[in-house]
Phi, psi and omega in degrees: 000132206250126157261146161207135190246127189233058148272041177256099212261133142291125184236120136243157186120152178299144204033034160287339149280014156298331201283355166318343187253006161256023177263017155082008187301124172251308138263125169261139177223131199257146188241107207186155195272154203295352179277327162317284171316319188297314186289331162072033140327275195296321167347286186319311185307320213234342167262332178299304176318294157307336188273011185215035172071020167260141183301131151225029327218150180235124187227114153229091156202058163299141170250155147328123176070054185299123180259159174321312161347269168316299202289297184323300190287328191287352206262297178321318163301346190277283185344309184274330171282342189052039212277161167257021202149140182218121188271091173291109183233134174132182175267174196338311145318315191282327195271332195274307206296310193308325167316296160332276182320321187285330209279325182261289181356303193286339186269357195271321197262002172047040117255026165069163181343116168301191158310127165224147204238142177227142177232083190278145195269339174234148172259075185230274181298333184051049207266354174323339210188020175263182164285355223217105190249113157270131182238138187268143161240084191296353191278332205248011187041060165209176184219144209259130168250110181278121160230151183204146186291332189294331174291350201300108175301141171286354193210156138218168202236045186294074177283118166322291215321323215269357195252001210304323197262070157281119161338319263058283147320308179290319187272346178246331168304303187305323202297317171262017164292279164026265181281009170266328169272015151263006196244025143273325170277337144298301173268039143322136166299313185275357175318141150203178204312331169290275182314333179293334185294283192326306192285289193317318158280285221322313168311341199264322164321293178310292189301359196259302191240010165289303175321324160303326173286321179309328221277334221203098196263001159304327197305045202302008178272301187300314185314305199303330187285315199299339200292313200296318175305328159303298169324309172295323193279345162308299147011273178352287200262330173303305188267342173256311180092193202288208170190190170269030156294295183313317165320295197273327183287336190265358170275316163341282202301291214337296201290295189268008182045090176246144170282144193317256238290015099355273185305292174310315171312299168337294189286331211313294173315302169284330143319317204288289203324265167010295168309282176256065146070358174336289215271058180205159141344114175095178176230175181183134204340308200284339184295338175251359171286321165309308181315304215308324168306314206274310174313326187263319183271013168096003182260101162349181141153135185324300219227141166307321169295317167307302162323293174311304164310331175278332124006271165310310157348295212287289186318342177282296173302338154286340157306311216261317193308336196261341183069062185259084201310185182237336189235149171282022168250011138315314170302179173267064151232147186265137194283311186298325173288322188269321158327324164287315197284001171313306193299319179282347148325288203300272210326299170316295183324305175309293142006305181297118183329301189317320210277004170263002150251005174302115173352299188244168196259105176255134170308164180280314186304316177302333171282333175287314185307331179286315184303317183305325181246077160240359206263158170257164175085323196087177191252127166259000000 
């Protein structure tokens, strides 16, 4: 028996976060990284609010990668404010610790969650409307995927207008979190025809318009599609989940604070191979679940291994078009240092909640052989 839960009321479109001021809020209490407030976003935010009677507190001080830490100090504050709603403004950090936070805050004051609202800032994480929080254990270098239906935001908000000065850099990173989560979440163990809808554009979306979004961040027609496309592939992956791309990208950024939507481009290409089986003998789901991907954006093939590969092609040459690397020895990483932390990269991977819908069932040695060819040249 199969479920799919869509509880998130959506506003999209340019000044769809005026409508903000119709969620009846009498203290907001906003959660955002200090550039938001320094740039005075959360100002704007906290004056719309006011203006529509509501109280307001500004707690900014989300980090990249949000620790346990940080989820802590946002709960003390909710303990002194008291809020009836907490407005997550900003991108993927900012939205998971409120989430984290509001979850346990409701659970501490036995009246449950207040109202959460996420107003994302990257067209990336779609964590507006996902089940699904990552949390940092900086001590233990590892990072955590929390899911629960109770993290779900009740509103989101996608206004194009708010990503227009997102870098470049920021816009091709986030941009392939994205196609990676629709197309871990299409060849899920849990996919099905509700998620299959959601990944198929989001993907479809992605191949149309990011680049357009990276070359010209002026670009609302392009923000706006890539802005729908993070949500839908939240969608997605929130009712199918993940697979080990996310699984390995979240031990990567942990050990080298690689930005997620990054990590994931890195590992993306070589998970597909993997998945479906390039170097062995034979087909197998995810390998025509792939075509099927391949077949819809229009990339040829004789054969499904073939298609796929060209697939993988494809997505490479949409890297470099974007100015995505490909190897972490691109990066400020050093190969000896990351050659030690593989086995405890794969351990951790192994470990990690996504990796428990990957089409295939992997081993740790397959998972150190994937980190390896993150080296350019390999590890010998």
């Amino acid at each position: 028996m199969g479920q799919f839960l869509m509880s998130t009321r959506i506003y999209t479109g340019e000044a769809s976060l005026e409508e903000i001021e119709h969620l009846g809020l009498k203290r907001a209490y906003i959660i955002c990284d200090p550039f938001m407030e320094k740039c005075g976003r959360a100002g704007e935010l906290a004056a719309m609010l006011n203006g529509a009677g509501a109280e307001t507190r500004i707690f900014s001080e989300v980090v990249p990668d949000p620790s346990i830490e940080v989820v802590a100090k946002a709960i003390q504050g909710m303990k002194e404010f008291e809020p009836d709603g907490i407005i997550a403004l900003g991108g993927g950090s900012a939205i998971d610790t409120a989430k984290a936070a509001g979850h346990l805050y409701g659970s501490m004051n036995g009246e449950g969650r207040p109202l959460l609202a996420a107003v994302p800032t990257t067209s990336g994480t779609g964590s507006e409307v996902t089940s699904f929080a990552v949390i940092s254990d900086t001590k233990a270098q590892a990072k955590y995927a929390l899911r629960d239906q109770a993290l779900v935001p009740d509103a989101a908000f996608l206004d194009p207008r708010l990503t227009s000065s997102v870098p470049p850099a920021i816009t091709a990173d986030t941009g392939m979190d994205v196609l990676t989560h629709g197309l871990e979440a299409y060849v899920s163990a849990k996919a099905d025809d509700f998620t299959d809808a959601c990944a198929e554009k989001a993907i479809r979306l992605v191949w149309e318009y990011l680049e357009r979004a990276v070359l010209d961040g002026s670009d609302m027609e392009a923000r706006e599609h890539m802005h729908n496309a993070s949500c839908l592939a939240g969608i997605a992956f929130s009712n199918a989940s993940l697979g080990v791309c996310h699984s390995m990208a979240h031990a990567l950024g942990a050990h080298f604070h690689i930005p997620h939507g990054r990590s994931n481009a890195l590992i993306l290409p070589h998970v597909i191979a993997y998945n479906a089986g390039l170097e062995e003998n034979g087909e197998n789901e995810a390998l025509l679940r792939y075509e099927k991907i391949a077949d819809m954006l229009g990339i040829g093939g004789g054969t499904p291994k073939a298609a796929v590969h060209g697939l993988i092609r494809h997505i490479r040459n949409l890297m470099k078009r974007i100015g995505s690397p490909a190897y972490v020895t691109d990066l400020s990483v050093e190969r000896e240092a990351f050659e030690e932390a593989i086995p405890q990269m794969a351990e951790q991977a192994l470990k990690d909640n996504c990796t428990a819908t990957n089409p295939r069932v992997p081993e740790k040695q397959e998972l150190e052989y994937l980190y390896k060819k993150l080296c350019k040249g390999g590890i010998v």
